[in-house]
N, C-alpha and C positions, 0 to 999 in steps of 0.2 A: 664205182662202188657207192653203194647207198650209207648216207648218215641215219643213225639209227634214231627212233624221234619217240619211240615209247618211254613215257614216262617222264619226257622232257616239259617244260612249261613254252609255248613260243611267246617272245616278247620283241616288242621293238625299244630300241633305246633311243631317245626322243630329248631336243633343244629346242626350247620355246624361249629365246632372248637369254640365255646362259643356265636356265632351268634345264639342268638335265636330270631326265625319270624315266623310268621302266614303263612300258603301255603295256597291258596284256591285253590283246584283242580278244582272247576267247573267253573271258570271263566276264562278263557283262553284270555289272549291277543294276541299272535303272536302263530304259529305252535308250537314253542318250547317255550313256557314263558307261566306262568298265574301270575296272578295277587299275593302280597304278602303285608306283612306289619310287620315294625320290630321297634321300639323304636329309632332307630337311624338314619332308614331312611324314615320314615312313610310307607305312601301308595307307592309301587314300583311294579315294575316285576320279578319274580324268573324265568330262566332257569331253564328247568327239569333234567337238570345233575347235578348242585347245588343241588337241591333237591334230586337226588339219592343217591350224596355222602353224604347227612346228616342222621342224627337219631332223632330218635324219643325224644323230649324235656321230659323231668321231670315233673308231675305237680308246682313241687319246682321250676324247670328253667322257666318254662313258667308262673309263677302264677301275675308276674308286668304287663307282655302283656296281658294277659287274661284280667286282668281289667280295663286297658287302651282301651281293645278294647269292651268291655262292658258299659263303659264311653263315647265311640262314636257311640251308638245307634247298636251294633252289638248283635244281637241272635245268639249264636254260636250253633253249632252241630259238636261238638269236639269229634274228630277220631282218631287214632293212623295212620301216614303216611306210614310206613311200618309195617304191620300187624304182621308179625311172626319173627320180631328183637325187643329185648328186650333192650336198652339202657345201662343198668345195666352189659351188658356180654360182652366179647370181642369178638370183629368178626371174624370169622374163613373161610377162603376159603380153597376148596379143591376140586381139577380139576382132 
């Protein structure tokens, strides 16, 4: 069965050291920024290297802003920002 996605807004919900914010990818404000939204600073712009350096939020970490932002008329279509990092595991680089 297909999730129905018209009308929805897609976002990722995003922890950069206990920041956690709303990323909308498809909304781009400047070359390097789109559009975000975080408890502390509402409606704002995220830098996509901020966004790099973060992880993917918890349903637990994210669950106050999810219904804050369901409380301001938002249909979400909630993504994971980084796709094949799991939040839960420590990062491992190797060059």
């Amino acid at each position: 069965m297909r999730e129905i996605t018209e009308g929805k807004t897609l976002v990722h919900f995003m922890n950069f050291d206990g920041d956690i914010y709303a990323y909308f990818p498809k909304k781009q404000v400047t070359r390097d920024t789109f559009e975000a939204y975080s408890l502390a600073e509402g409606l704002t712009s995220c830098h996509k290297d901020y966004f790099n350096n973060s992880i993917n939020a918890t349903d637990k970490q994210s669950a106050t802003l999810r219904k804050k932002l369901k409380e301001l008329g938002y249909k979400l279509l909630v993504k994971d920002g980084h796709k094949y990092f799991r939040p839960d595991l420590p990062m491992v680089f190797t060059f």
